[in-house]
DSSP file (Angstrom, degrees, kcal/mol; ACC not computed):
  #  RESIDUE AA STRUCTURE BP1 BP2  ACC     N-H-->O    O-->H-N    N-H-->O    O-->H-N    TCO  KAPPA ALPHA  PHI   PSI    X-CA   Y-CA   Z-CA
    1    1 A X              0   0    0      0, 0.0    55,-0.2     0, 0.0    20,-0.0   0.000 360.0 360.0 360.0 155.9    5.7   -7.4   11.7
    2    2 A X        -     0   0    0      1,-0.1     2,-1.2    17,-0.0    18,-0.2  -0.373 360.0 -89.8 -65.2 174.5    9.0   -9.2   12.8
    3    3 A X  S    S+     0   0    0     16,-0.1     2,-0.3    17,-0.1    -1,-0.1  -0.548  74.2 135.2 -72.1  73.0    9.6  -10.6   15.4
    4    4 A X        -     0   0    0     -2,-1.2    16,-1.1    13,-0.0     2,-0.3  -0.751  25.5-176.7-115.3 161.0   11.0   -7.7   17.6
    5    5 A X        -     0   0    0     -2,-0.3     2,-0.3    14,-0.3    14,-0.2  -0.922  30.3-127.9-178.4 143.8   10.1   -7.1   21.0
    6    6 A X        -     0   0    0     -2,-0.3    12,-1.4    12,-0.2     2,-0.3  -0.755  35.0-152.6-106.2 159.3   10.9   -4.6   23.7
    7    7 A X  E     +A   17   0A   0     60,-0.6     2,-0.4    -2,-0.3    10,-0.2  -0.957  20.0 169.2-137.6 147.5   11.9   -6.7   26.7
    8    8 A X  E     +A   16   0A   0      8,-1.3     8,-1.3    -2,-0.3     2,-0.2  -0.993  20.7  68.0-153.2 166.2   11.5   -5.5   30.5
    9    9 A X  S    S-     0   0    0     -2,-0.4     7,-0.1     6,-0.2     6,-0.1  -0.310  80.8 -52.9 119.5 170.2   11.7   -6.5   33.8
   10   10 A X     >  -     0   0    0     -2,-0.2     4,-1.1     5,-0.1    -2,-0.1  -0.277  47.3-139.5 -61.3 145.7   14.1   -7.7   36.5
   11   11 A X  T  4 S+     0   0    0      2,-0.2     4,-0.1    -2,-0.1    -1,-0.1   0.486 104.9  56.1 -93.9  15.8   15.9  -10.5   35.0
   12   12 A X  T  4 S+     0   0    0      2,-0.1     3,-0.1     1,-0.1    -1,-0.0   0.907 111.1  50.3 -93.8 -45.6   15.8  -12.6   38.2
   13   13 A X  T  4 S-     0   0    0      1,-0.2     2,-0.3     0, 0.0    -2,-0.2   0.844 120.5-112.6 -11.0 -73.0   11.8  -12.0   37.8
   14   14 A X     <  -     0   0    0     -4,-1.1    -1,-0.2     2,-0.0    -2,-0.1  -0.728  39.5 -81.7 132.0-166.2   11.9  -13.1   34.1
   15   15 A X        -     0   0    0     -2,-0.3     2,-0.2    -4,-0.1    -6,-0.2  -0.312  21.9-141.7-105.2-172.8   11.2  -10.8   31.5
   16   16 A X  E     -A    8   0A   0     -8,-1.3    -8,-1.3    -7,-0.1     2,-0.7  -0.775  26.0-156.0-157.1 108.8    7.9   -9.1   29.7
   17   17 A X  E     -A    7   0A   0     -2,-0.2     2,-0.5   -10,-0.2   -10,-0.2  -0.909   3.5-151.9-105.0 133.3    8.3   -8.6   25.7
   18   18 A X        -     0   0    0    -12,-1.4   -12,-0.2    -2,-0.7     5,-0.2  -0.841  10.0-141.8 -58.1  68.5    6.5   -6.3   23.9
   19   19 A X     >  -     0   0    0     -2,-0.5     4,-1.8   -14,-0.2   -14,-0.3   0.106  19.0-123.0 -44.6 146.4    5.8   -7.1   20.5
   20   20 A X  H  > S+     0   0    0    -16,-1.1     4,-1.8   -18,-0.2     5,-0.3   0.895 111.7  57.3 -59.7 -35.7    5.9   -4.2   17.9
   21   21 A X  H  4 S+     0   0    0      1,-0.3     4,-0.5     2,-0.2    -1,-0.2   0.862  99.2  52.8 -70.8 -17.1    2.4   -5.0   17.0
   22   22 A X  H >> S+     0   0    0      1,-0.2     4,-1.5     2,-0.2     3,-0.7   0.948 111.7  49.5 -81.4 -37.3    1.2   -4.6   20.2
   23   23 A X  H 3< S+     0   0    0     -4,-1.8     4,-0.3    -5,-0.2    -2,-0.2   0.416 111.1  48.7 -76.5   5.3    3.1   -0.8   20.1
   24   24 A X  T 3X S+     0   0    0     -4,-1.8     4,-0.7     2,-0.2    -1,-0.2   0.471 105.3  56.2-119.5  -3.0    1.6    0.2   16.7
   25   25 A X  H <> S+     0   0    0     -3,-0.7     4,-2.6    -4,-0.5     5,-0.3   0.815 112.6  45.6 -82.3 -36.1   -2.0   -0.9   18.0
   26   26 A X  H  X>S+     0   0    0     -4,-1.5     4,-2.9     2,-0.2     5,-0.6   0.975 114.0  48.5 -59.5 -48.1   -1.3    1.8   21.0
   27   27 A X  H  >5S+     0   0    0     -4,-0.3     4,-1.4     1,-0.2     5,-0.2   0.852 113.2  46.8 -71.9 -44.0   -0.1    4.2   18.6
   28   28 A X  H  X5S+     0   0    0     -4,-0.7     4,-2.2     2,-0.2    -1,-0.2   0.958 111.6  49.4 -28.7 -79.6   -3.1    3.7   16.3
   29   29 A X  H  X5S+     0   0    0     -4,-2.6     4,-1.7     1,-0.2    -2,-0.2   0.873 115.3  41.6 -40.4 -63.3   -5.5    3.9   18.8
   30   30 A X  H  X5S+     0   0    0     -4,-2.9     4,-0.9    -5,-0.3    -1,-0.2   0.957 112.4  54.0 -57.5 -49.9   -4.1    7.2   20.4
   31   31 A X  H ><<S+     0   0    0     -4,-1.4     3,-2.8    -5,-0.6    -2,-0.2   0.987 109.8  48.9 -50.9 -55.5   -3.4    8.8   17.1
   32   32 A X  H 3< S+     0   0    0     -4,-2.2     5,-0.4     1,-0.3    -2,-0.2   0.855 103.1  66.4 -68.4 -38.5   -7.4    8.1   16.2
   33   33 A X  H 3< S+     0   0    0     -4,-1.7    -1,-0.3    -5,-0.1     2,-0.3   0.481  79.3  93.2 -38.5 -28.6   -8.4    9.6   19.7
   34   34 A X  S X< S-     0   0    0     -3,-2.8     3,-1.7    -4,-0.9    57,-0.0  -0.617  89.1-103.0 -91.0 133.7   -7.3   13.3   18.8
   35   35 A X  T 3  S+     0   0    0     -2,-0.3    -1,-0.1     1,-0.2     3,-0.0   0.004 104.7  21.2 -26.0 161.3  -10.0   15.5   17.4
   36   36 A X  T 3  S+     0   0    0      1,-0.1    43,-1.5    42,-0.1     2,-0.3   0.372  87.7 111.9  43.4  29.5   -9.8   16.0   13.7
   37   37 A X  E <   -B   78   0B   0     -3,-1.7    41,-0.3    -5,-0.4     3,-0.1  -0.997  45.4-171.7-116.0 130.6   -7.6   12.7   12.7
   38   38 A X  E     -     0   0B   0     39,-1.7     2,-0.4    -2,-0.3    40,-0.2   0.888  59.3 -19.7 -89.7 -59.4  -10.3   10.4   10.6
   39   39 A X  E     -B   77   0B   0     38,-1.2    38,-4.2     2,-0.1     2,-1.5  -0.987  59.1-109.8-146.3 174.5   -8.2    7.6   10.4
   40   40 A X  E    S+B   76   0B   0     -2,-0.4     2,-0.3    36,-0.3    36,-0.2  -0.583  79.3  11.4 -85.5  92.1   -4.9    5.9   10.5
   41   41 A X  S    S-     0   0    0     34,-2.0     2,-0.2    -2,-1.5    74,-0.2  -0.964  76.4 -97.3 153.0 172.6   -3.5    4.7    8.0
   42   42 A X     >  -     0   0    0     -2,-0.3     4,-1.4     1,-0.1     3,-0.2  -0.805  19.8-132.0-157.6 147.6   -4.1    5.0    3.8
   43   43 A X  H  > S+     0   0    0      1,-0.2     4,-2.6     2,-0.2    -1,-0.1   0.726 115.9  52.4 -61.7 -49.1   -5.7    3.1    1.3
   44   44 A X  H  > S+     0   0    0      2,-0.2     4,-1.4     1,-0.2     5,-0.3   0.965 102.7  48.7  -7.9-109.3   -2.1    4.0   -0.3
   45   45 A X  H  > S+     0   0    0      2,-0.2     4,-1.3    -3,-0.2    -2,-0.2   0.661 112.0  56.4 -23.9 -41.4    0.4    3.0    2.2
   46   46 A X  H >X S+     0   0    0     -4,-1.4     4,-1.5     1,-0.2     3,-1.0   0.953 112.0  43.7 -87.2 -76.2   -1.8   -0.6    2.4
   47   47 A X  H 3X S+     0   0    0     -4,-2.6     4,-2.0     1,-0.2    -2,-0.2   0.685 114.4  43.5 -42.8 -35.6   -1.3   -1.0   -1.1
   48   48 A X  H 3X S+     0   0    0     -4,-1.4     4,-3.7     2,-0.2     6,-0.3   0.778 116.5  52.1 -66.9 -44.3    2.5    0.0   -1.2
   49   49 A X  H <<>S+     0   0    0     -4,-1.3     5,-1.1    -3,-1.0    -2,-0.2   0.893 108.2  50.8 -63.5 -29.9    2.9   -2.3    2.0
   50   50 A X  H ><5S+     0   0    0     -4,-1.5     3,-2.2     1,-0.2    -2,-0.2   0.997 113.7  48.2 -70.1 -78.5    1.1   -5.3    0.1
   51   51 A X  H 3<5S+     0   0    0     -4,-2.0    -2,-0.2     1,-0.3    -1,-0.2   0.728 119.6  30.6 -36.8 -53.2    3.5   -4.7   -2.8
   52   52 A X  T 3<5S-     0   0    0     -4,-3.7    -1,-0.3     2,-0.0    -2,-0.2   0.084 102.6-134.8-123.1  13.3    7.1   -4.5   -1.1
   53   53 A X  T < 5 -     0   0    0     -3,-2.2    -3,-0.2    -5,-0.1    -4,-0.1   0.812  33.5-169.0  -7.2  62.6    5.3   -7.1    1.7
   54   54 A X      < -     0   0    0     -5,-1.1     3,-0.3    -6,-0.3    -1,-0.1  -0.364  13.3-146.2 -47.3 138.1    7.0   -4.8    4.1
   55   55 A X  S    S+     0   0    0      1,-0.2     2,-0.4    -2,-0.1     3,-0.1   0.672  80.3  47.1 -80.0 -29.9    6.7   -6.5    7.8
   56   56 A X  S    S+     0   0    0    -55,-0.2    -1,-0.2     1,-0.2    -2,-0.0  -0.360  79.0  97.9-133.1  65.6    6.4   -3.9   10.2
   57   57 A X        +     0   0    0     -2,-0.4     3,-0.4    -3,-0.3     2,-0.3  -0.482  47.5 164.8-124.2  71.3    3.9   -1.6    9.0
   58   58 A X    >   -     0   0    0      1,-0.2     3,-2.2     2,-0.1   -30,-0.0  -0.579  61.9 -10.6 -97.6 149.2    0.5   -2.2   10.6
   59   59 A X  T 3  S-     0   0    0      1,-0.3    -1,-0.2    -2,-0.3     3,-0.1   0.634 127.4 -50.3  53.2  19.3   -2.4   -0.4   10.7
   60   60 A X  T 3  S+     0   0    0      1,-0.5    15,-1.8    -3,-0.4    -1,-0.3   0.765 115.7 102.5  94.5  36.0   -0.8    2.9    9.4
   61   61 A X  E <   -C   74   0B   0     -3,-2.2    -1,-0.5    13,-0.2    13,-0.2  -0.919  52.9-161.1-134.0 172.2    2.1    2.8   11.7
   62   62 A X  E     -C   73   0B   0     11,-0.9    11,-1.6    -2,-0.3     2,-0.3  -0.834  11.6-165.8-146.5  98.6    5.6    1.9   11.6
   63   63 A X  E     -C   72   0B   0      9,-0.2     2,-0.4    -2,-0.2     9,-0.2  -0.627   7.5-177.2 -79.8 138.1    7.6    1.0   15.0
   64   64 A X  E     -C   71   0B   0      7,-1.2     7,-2.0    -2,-0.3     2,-0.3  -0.995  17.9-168.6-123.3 152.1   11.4    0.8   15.0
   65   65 A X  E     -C   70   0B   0     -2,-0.4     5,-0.2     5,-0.2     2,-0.1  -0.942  13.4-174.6-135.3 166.7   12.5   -0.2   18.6
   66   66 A X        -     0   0    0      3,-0.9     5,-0.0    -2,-0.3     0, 0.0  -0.197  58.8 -59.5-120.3-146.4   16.1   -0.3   20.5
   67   67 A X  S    S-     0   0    0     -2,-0.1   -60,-0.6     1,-0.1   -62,-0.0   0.995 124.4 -10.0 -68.5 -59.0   16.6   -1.5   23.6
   68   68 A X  S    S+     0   0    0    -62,-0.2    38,-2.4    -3,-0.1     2,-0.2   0.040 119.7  72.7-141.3   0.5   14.7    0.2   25.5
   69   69 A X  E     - d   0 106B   0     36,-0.2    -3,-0.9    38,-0.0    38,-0.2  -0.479  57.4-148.4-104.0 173.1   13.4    3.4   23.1
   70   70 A X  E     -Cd  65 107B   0     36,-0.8    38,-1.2    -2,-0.2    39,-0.9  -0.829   5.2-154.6-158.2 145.1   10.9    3.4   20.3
   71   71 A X  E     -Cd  64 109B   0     -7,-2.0    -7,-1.2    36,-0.2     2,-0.6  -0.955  14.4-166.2-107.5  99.2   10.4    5.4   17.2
   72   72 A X  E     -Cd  63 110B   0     37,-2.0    39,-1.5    -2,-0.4     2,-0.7  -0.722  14.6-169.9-100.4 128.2    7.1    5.8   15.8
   73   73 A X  E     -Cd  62 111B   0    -11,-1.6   -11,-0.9    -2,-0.6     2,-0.5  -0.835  21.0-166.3-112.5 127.2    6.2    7.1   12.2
   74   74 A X  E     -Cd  61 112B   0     37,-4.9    39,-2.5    -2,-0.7     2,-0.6  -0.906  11.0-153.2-119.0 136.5    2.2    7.6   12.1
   75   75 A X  E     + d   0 113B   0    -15,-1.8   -34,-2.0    -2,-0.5     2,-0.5  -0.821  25.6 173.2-117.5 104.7    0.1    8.1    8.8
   76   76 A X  E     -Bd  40 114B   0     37,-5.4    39,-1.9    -2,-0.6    40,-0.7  -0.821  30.6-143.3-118.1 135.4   -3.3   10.1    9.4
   77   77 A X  E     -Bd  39 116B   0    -38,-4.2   -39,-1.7    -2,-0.5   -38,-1.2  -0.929  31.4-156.7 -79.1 123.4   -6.1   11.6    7.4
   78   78 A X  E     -Bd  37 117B   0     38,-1.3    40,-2.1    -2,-0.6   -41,-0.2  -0.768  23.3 -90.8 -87.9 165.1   -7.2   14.7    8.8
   79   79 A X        -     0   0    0    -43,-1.5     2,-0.3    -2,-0.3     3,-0.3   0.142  45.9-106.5 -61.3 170.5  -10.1   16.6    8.8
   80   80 A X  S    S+     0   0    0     38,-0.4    -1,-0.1     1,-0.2    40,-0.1  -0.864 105.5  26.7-107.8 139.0  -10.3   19.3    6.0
   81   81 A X  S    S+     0   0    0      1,-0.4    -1,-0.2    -2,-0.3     2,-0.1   0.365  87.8 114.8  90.5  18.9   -9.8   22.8    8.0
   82   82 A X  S    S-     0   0    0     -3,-0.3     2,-0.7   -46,-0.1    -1,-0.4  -0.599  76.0 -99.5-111.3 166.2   -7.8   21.9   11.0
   83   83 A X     >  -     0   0    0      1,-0.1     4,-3.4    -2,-0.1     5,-0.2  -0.829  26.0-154.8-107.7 137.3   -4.3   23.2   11.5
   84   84 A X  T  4 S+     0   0    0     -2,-0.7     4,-0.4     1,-0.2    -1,-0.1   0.489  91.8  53.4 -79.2 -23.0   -2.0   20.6   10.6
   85   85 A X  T  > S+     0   0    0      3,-0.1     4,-2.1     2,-0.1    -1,-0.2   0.901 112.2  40.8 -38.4 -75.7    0.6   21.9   12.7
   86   86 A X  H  > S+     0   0    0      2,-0.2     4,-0.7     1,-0.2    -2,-0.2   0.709 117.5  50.8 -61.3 -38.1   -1.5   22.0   16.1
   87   87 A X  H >X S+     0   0    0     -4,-3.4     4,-2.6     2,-0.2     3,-0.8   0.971 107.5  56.5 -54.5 -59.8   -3.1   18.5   15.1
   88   88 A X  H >> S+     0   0    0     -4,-0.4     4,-2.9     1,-0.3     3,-0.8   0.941 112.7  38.2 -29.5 -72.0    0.7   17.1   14.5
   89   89 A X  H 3< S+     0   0    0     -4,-2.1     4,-0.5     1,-0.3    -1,-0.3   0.714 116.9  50.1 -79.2 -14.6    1.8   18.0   18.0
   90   90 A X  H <X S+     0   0    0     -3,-0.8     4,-1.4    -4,-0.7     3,-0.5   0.883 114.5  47.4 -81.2 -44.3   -1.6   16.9   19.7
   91   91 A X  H XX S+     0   0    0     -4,-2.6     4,-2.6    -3,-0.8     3,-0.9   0.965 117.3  41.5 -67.3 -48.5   -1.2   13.6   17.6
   92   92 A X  H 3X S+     0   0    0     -4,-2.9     4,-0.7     1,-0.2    -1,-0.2   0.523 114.5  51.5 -71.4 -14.5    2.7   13.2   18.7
   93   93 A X  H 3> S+     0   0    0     -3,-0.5     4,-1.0    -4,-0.5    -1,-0.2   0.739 114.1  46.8 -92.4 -39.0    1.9   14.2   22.3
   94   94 A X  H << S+     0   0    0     -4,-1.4     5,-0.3    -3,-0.9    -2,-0.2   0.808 114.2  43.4 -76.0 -56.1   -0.9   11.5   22.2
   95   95 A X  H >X S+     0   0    0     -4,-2.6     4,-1.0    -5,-0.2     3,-0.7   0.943 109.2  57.7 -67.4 -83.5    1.0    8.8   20.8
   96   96 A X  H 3X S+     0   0    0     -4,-0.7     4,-3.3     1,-0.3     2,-0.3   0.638 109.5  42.2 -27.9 -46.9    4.1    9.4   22.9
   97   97 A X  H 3< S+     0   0    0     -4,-1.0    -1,-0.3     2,-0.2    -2,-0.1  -0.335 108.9  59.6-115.0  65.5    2.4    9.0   26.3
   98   98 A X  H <> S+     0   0    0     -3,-0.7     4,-2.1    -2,-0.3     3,-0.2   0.132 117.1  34.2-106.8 -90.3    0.2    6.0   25.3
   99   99 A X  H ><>S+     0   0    0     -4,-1.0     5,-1.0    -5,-0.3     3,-0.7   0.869 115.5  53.5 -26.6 -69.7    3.1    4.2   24.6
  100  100 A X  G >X>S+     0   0    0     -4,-3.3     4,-1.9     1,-0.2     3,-1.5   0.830 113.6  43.6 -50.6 -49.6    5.1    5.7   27.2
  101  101 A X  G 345S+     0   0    0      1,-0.3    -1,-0.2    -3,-0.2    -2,-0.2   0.699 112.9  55.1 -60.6 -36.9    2.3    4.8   30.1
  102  102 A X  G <<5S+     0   0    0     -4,-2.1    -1,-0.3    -3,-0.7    -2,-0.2   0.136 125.0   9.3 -75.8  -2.7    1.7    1.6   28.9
  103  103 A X  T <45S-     0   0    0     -3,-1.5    -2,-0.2    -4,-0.5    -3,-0.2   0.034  89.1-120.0-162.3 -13.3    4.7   -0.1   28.7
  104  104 A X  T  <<S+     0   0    0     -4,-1.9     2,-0.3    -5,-1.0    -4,-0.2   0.987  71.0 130.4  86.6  31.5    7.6    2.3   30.7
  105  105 A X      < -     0   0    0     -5,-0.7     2,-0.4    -6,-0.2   -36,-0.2  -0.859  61.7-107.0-124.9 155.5    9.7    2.5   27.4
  106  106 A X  E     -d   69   0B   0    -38,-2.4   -36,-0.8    -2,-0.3     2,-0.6  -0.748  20.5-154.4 -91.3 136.2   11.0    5.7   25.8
  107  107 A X  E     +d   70   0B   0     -2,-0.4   -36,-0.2   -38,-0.2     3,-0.1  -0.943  19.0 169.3 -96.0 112.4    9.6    7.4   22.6
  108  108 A X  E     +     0   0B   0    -38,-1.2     2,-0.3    -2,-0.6   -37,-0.2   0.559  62.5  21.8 -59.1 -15.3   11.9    9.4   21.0
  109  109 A X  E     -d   71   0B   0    -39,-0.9   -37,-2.0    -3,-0.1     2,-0.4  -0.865  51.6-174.7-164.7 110.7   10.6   10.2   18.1
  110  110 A X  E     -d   72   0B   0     -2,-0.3     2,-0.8   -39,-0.2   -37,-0.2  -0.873  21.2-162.3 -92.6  72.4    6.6   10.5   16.7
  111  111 A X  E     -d   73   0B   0    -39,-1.5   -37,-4.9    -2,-0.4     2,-0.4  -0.629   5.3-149.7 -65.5 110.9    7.0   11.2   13.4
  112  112 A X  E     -d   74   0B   0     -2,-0.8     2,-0.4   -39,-0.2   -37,-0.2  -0.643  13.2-170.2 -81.4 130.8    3.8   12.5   12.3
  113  113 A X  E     -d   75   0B   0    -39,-2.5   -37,-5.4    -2,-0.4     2,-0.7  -0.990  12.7-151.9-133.1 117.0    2.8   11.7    8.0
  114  114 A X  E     +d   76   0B   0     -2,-0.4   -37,-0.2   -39,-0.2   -39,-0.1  -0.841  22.5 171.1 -96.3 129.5   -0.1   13.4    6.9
  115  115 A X  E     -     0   0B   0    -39,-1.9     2,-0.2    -2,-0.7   -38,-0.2   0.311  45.5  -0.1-133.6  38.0   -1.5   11.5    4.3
  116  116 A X  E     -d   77   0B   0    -40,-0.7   -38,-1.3   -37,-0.1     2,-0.4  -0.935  49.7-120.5 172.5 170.5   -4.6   12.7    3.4
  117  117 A X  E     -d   78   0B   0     10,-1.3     9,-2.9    -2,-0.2    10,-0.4  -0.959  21.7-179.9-123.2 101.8   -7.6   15.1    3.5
  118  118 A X  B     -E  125   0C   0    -40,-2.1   -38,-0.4    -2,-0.4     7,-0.2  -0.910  28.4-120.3-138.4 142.5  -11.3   14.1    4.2
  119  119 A X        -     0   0    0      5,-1.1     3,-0.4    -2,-0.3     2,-0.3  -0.179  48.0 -82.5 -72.2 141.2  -14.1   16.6    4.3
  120  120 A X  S    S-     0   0    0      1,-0.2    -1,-0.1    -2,-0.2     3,-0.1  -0.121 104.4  -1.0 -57.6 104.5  -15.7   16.8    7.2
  121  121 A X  S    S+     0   0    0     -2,-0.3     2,-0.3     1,-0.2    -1,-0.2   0.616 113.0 105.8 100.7  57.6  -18.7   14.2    8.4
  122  122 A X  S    S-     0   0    0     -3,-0.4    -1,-0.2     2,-0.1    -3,-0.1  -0.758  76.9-139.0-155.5 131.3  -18.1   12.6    4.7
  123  123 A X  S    S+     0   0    0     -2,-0.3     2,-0.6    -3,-0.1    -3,-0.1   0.471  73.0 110.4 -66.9   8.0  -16.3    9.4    3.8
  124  124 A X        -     0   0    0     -5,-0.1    -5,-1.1     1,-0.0     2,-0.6  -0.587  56.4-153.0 -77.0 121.2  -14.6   11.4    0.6
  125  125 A X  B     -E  118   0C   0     -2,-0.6    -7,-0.2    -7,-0.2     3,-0.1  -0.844   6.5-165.0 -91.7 129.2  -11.1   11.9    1.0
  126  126 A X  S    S+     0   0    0     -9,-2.9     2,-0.3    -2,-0.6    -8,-0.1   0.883  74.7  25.7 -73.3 -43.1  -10.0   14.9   -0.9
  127  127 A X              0   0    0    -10,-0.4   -10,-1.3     1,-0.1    -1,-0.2  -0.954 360.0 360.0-118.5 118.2   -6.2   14.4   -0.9
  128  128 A X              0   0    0     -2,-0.3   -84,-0.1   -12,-0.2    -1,-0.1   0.472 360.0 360.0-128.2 360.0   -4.6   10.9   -0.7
């Protein structure tokens, strides 16, 4: 990722930056915590990212940060039968107050990308 940073603190204090990579390992983590996401990220996406040697895509996430906001785009396989709707908003619910608790910064935006389908208790992915 670049070198972008969320910055906080008092400034008489000194400051505390946030690296993007450190907000797309939270976002990761929490996304992989809700029932019926099998992982983060796709085989895809890595490959695409490889190619265009995009910086700030890790681990199937993509932070953009402001000052003091963050925008997160998440890429998940889910489980084959879950509703993709109700997952979405569990995942985005998930992500958003990770982040938020963990560092005081505002999420505006969890953009959820489903980007694949894997059956359940099997390492096949159906859809990628």
């Amino acid at each position: 990722m670049d070198n972008k940073y969320l910055v906080n603190g008092n400034e008489a204090d000194g400051k505390v930056k946030i690296s993007e990579d450190v907000i797309a390992t939270v976002a990761s983590v929490a996304a992989e915590s809700v029932d019926g996401v099998v992982k983060v990220g796709s085989n895809f996406k890595s490959q695409v990212t490889d190619i265009l040697n995009t910086k700030n895509f890790n681990k199937g996430v993509r932070v953009n940060i402001g000052e003091r906001e963050t925008i997160v785009d998440v890429y998940i396989t889910i489980e084959y039968g879950i509703k993709i709707v109700e997952l979405s908003e569990k995942v985005q619910a998930q992500v958003k107050e990770a982040i938020e608790n963990m560092t005081d910064f505002d999420v505006v935006e969890v953009n959820v990308h489903i980007s694949g389908i894997a059956l359940k208790n099997s390492e096949k992915t159906i859809v990628k």
